[in-house]
C-alpha positions in Angstrom: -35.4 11.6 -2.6 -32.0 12.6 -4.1 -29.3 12.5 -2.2 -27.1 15.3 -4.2 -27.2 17.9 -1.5 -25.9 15.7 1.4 -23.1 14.1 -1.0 -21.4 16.9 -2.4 -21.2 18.8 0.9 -19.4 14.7 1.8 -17.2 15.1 -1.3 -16.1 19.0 0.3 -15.3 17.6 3.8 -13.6 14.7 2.3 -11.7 16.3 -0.6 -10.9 19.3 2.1 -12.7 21.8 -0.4 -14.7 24.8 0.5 -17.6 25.9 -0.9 -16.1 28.4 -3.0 -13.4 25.9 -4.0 -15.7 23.1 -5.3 -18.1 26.2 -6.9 -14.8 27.5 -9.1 -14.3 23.6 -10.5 -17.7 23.5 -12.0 -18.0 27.0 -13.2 -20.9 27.5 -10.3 -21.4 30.7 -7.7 -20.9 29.3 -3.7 -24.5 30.6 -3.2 -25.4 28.0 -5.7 -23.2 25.1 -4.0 -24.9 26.2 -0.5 -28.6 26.0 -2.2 -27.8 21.9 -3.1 -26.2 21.5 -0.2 -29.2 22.9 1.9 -31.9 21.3 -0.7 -33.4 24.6 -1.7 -32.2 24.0 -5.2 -32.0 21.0 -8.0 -28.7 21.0 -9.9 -29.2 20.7 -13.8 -28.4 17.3 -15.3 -25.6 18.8 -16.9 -23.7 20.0 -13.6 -24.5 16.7 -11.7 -23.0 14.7 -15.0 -19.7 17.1 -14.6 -19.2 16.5 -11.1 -20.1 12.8 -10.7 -17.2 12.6 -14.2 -14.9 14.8 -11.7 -14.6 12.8 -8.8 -15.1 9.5 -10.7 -18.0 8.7 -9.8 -21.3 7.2 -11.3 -24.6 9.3 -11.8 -26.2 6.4 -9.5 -23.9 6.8 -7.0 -24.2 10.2 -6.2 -27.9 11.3 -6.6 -29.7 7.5 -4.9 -27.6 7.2 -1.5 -25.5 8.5 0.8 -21.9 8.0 -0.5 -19.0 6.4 1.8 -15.5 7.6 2.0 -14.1 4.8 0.3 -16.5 5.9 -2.6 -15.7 9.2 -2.9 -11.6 8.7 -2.3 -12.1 5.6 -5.1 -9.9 3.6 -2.6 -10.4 -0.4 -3.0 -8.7 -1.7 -0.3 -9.6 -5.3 -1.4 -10.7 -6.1 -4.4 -13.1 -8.7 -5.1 -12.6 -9.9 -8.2 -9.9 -8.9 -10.9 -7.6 -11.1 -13.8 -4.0 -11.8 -13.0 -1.4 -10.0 -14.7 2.3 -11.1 -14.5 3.9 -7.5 -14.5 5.2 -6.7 -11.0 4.6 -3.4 -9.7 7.1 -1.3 -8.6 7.6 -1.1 -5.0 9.2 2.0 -2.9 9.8 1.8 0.8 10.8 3.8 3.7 14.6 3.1 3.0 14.7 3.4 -0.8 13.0 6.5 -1.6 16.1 8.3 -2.4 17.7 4.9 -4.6 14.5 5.3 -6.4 15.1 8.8 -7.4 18.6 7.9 -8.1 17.5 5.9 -10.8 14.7 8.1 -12.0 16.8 11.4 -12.5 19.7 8.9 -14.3 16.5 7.5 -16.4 18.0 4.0 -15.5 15.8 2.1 -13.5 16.9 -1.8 -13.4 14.6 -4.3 -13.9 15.1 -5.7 -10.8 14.2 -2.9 -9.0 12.1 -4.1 -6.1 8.4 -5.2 -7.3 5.4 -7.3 -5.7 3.2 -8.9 -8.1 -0.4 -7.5 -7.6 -3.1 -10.0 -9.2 -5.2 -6.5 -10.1 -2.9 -3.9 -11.0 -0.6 -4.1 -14.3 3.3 -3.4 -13.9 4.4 0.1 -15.4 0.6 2.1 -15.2 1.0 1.6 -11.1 3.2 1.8 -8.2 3.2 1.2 -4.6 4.8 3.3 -1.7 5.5 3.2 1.8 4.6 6.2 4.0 7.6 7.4 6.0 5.9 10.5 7.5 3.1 11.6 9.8 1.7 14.5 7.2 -0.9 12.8 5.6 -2.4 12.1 9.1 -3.9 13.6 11.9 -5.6 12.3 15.3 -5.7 9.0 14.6 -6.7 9.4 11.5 -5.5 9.3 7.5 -2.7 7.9 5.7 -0.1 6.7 8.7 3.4 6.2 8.8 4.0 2.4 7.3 0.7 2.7 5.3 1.1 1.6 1.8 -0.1 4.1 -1.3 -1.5 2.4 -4.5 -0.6 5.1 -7.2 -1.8 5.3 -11.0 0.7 7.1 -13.3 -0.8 10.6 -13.9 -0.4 13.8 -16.0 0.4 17.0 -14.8 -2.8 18.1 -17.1 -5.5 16.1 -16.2 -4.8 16.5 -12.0 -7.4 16.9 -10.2 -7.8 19.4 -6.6 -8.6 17.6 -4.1 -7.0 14.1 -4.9 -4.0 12.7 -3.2 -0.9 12.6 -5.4 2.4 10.7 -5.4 5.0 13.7 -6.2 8.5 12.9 -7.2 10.8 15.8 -8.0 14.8 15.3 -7.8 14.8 16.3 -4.1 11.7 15.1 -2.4 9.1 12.2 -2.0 5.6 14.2 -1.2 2.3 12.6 -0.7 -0.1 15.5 -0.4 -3.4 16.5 -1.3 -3.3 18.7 -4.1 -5.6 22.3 -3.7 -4.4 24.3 -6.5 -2.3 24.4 -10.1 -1.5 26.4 -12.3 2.3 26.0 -13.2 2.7 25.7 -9.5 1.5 22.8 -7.9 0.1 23.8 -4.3 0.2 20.0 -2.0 -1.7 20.4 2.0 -0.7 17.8 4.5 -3.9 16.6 6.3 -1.8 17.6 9.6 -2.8 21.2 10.0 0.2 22.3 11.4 2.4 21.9 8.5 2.9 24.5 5.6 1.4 23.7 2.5 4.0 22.4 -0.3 4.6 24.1 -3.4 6.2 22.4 -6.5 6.9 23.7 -10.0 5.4 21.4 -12.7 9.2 21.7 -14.6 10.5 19.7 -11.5 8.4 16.7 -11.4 9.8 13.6 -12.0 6.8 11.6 -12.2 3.3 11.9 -10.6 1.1 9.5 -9.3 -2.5 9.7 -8.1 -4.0 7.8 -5.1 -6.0 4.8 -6.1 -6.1 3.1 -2.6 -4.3 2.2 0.5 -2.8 -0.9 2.1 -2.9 -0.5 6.0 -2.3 -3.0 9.2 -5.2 -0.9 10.5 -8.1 -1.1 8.5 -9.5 -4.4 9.7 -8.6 -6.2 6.3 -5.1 -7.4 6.8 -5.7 -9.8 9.7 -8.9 -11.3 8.0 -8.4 -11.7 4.7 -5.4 -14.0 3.5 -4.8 -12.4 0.4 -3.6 -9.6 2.1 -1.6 -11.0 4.5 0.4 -12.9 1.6 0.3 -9.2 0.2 1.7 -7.7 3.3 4.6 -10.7 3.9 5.4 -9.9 0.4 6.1 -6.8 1.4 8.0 -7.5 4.7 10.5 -9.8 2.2 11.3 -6.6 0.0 12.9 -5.1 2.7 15.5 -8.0 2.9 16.0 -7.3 -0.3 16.4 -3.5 -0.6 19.8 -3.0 1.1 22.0 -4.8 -1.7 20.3 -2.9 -4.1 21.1 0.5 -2.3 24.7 -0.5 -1.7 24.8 -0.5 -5.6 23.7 2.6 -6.1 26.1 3.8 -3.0 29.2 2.0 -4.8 28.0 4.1 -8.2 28.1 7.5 -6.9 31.8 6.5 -5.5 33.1 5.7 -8.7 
């Protein structure tokens, strides 16, 4: 039994993708994405290669079981096994945001910028974010306010709709599912009463994807010691954060 139908029409409702949406990525007619989705039809080989590549994803995974969320986001929220690295990773939190895009618009970063040292991710490649806003969830649900985004350095060319995306321009901090580009960036909130975002690909300061998220209330932080060292590594940033804003307060005075 293949379970292609059943985990594309997941990937949809996950990725917040119509029918029509997910038929335009792959070249296919939404008749055809309805006929996998109700088992009246066998994708070829070729399509099922193109959109297990898509959403990163092995053939395995989605035609011989049901996939889980955490599959299809790619979010490791604990990773089993990885190799140290000695690189910190750059972290950004609720009260730097601005000092951080400061520094990126005067292409001066310091290097002691406020990092935590990650034993699977390698400096410069990712970078970790506190959410300051309510957008990204919704009833309980989604990315929450104090939540911690894992992103991977990305390329305006080689986004992907439906992925959640780190966007810096000179103005904001947005974390937002992306649902359309072109030379416009088109960013929803999972909130459904806020406006979609739209952001010009000339104002991007950098771009980050969504590789996982580091939350009080997923279960993991309270039974798992490596993230609680992770999450009091975190807590001792903060104490740390002000002297580097009044720097960047006493440069714009002078």
């Amino acid at each position: 039994m293949s379970y292609f139908g059943k985990n594309i029409k997941k990937i949809r409702t996950v990725k917040k993708l119509s029918q029509t949406s997910f038929a335009e990525i792959f070249n296919l007619t939404r008749a055809a994405v309805g006929a996998y989705e109700e088992e009246r039809a066998e994708a070829k080989t070729d399509t099922a290669i193109a959109i297990a590549n898509y959403f990163s994803l092995t053939l395995d995974q989605l035609l011989t079981k049901p996939l889980s969320i955490n599959e299809i986001l790619n979010f490791n929220y604990l990773p089993k096994s990885h190799t140290p690295v000695p690189a910190g990773v750059n972290f950004i939190s609720n009260s730097n945001h601005q000092t951080y895009i400061h520094y990126l618009k005067n292409k001066d970063l310091p290097d002691n910028f406020p990092k935590v040292v990650l034993p699977w991710l390698s400096g410069t490649q990712y970078l970790l974010a506190e959410v300051i806003d309510s957008e990204m969830s919704f009833e309980g649900s989604g990315i929450k306010p104090g939540d911690i985004v894992i992103g991977q350095k990305a390329a305006y060319k080689t986004v992907k709709i439906g992925t959640i995306y780190v966007v810096i321009t000179e103005r904001r901090f947005i974390i937002r599912r992306l649902i359309d580009k072109s030379e416009i960036l088109e960013l929803k909130a999972e909130n459904p009463y806020l406006s979609d975002i739209q952001v010009l690909h000339t104002d991007i300061l950098e771009l980050w994807e969504v590789t996982g998220v580091i939350t009080n209330s997923n279960g993991y932080a309270s039974s798992n010691n490596k993230m609680d060292e992770l999450l009091k590594s975190v807590e001792n940033l903060h104490h740390k954060i002000s002297d580097l804003e009044k720097k960047v307060v006493f440069s714009q005075t002078n």
